[in-house]
N, CA, C and O of each residue as an XYZ file, in Angstrom:
304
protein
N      71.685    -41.672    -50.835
C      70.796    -41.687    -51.982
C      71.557    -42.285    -53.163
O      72.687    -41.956    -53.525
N      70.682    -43.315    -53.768
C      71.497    -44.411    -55.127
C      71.121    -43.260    -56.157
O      70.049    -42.656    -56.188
N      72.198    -43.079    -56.982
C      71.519    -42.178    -58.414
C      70.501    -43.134    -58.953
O      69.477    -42.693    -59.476
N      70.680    -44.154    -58.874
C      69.744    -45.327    -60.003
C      68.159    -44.897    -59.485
O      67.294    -45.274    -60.275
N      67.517    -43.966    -57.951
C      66.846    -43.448    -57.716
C      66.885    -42.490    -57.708
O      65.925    -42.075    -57.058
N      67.503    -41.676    -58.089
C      66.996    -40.441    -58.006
C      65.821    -39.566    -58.291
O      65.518    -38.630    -57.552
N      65.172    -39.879    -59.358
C      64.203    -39.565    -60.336
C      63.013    -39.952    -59.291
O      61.984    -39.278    -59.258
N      63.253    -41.302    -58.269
C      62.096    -41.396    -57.230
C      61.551    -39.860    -56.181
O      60.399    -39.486    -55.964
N      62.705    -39.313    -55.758
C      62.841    -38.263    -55.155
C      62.866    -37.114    -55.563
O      62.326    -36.320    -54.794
N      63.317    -36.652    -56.558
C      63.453    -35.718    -57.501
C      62.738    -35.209    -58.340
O      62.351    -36.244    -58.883
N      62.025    -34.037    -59.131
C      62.244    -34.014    -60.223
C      62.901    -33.748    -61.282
O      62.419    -32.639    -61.512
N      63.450    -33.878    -61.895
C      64.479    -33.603    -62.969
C      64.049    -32.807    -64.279
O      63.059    -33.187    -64.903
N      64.806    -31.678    -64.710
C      64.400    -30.940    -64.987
C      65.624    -30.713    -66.027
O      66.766    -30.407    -65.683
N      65.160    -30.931    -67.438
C      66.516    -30.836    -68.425
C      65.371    -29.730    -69.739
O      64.207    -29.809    -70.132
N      66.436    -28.887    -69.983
C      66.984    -27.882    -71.242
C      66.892    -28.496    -72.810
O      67.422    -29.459    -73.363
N      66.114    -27.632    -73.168
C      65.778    -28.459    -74.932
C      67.394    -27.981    -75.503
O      68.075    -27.430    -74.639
N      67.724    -28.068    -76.203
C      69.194    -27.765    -76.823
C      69.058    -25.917    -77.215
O      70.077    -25.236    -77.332
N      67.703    -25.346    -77.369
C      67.703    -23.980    -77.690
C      67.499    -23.407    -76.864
O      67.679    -22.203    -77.045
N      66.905    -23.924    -75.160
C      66.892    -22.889    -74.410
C      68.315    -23.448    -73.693
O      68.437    -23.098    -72.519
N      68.888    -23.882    -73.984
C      70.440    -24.198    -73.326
C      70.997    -23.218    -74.179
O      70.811    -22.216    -73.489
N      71.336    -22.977    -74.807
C      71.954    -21.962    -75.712
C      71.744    -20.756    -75.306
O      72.635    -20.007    -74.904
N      70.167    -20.385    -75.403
C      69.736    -19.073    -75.401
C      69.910    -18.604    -73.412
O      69.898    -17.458    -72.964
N      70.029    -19.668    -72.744
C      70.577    -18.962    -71.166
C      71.818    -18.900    -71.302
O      72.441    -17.996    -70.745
N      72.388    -19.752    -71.996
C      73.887    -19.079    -72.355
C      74.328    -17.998    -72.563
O      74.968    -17.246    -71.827
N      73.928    -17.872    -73.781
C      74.284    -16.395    -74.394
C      73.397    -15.240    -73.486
O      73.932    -14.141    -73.346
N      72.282    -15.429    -72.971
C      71.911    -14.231    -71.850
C      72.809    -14.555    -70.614
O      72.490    -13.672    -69.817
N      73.467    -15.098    -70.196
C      74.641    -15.005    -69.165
C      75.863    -14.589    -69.806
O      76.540    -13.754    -69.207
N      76.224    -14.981    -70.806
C      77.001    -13.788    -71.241
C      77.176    -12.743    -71.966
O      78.234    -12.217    -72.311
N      75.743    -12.353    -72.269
C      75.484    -10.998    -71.910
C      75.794     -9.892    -70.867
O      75.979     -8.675    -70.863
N      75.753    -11.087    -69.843
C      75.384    -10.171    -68.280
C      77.158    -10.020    -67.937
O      77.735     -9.290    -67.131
N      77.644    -10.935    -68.817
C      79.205    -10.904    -68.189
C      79.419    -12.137    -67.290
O      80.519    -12.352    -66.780
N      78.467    -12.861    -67.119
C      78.761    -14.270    -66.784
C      79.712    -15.212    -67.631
O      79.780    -15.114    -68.857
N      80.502    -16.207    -66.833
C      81.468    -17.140    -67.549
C      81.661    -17.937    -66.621
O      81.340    -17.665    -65.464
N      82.168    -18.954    -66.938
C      83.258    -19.760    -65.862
C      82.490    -20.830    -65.192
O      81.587    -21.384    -65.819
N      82.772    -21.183    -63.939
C      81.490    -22.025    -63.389
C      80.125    -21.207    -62.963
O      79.142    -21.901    -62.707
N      79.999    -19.737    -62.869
C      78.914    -19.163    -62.814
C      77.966    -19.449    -63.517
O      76.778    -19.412    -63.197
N      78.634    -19.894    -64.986
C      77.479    -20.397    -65.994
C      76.233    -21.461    -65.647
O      75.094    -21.508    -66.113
N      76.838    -22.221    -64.735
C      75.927    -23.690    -63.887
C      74.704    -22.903    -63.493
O      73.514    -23.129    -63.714
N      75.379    -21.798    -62.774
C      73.999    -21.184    -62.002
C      73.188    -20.558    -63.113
O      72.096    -21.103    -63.275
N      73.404    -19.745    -63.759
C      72.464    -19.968    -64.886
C      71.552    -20.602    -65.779
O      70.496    -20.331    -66.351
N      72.382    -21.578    -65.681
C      71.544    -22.666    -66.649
C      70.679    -23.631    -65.175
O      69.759    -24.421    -65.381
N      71.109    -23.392    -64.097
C      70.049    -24.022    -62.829
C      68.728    -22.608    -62.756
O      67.544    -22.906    -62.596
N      69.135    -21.271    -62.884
C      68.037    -20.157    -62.898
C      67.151    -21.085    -64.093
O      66.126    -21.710    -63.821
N      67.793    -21.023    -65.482
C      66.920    -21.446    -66.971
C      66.153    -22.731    -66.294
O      64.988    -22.641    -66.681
N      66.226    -23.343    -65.850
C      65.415    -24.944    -65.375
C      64.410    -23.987    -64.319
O      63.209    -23.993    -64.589
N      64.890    -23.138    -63.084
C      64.174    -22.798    -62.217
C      63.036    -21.927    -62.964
O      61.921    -21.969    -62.443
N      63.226    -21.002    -64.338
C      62.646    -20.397    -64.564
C      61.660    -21.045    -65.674
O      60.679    -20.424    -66.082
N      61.981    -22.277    -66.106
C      61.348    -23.429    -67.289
C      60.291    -24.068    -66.395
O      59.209    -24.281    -66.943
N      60.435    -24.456    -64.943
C      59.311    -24.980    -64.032
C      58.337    -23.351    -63.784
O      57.153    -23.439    -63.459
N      58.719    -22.539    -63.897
C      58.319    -21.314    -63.158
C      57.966    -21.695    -61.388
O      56.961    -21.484    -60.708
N      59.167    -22.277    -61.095
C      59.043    -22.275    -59.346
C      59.401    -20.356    -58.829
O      59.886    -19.306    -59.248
N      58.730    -20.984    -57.653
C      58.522    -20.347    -56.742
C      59.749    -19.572    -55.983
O      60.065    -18.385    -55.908
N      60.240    -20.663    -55.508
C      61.606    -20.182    -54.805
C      62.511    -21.234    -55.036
O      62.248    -22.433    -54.942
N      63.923    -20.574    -55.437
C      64.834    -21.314    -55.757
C      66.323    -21.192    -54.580
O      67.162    -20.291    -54.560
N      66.261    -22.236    -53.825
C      67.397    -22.121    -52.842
C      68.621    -22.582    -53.158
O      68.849    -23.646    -53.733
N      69.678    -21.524    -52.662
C      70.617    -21.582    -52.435
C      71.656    -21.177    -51.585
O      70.991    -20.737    -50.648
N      72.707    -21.038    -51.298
C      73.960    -20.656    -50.022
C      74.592    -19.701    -50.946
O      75.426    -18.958    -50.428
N      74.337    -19.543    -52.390
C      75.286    -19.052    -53.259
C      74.692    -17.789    -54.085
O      74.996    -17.785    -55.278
N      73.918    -16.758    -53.641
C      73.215    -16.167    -53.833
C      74.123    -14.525    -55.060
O      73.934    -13.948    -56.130
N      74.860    -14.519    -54.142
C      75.814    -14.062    -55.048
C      76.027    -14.059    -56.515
O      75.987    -12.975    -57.097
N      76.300    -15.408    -57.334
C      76.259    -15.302    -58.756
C      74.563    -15.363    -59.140
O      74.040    -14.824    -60.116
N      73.970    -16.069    -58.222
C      72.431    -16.052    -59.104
C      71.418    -14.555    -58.994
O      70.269    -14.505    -59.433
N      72.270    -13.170    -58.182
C      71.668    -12.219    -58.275
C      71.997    -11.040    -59.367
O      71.564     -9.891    -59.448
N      73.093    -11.894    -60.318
C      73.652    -10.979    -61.255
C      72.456    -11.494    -62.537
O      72.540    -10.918    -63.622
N      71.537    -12.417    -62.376
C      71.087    -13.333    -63.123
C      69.633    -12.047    -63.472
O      68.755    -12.123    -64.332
N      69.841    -11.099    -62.557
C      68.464     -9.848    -62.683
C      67.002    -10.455    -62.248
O      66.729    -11.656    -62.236
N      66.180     -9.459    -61.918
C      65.136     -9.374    -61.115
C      64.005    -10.728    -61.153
O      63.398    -11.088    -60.144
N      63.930    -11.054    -61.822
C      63.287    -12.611    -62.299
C      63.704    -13.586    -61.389
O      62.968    -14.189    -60.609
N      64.862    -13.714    -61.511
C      65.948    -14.846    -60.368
C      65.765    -14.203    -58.809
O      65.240    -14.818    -57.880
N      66.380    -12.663    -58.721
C      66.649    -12.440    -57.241
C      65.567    -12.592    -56.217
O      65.668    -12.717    -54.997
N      64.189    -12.542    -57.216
C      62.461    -12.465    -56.252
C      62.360    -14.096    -55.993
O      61.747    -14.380    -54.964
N      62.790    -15.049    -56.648
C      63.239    -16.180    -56.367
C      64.067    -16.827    -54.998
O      63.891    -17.924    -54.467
N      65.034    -15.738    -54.630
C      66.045    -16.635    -54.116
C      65.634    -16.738    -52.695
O      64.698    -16.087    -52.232
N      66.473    -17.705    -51.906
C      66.078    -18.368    -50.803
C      67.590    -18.865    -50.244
O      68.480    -19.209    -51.023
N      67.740    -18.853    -48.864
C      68.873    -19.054    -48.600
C      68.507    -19.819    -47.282
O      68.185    -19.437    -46.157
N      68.740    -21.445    -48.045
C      68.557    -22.552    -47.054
C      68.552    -22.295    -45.419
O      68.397    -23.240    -44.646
């Protein structure tokens, strides 16, 4: 897959500058940091589409993310 397509296959899904912030600071709230933060701010996009199910192998940091995220998760 060319990135120069991606957007064919994809949808892409980007963070206004205040809800980037505001999943921030509610992940570290929770005691999130580090690269855990990614998964957070991938929950904030999952939870900005309001999808359905959000898959991953990495279920672990996105269940500290609380009940919103975990009814979400999916493990490819």
């Amino acid at each position: 897959m060319c990135l120069d397509t991606i957007g064919e296959r994809l949808n892409l899904i980007a963070l206004e500058v205040a809800e980037h912030i505001s999943a921030i600071r509610e992940a570290a709230g929770l005691g999130i940091e580090g690269g855990a933060l990614y998964d957070a701010l991938l929950a904030a996009c999952a939870t900005k589409v309001q999808t359905d199910i959000l898959y991953t192998w990495n279920t672990r940091d996105f269940q500290r993310l609380g009940p919103n995220i975990t009814g979400r998760l999916r493990t490819p």
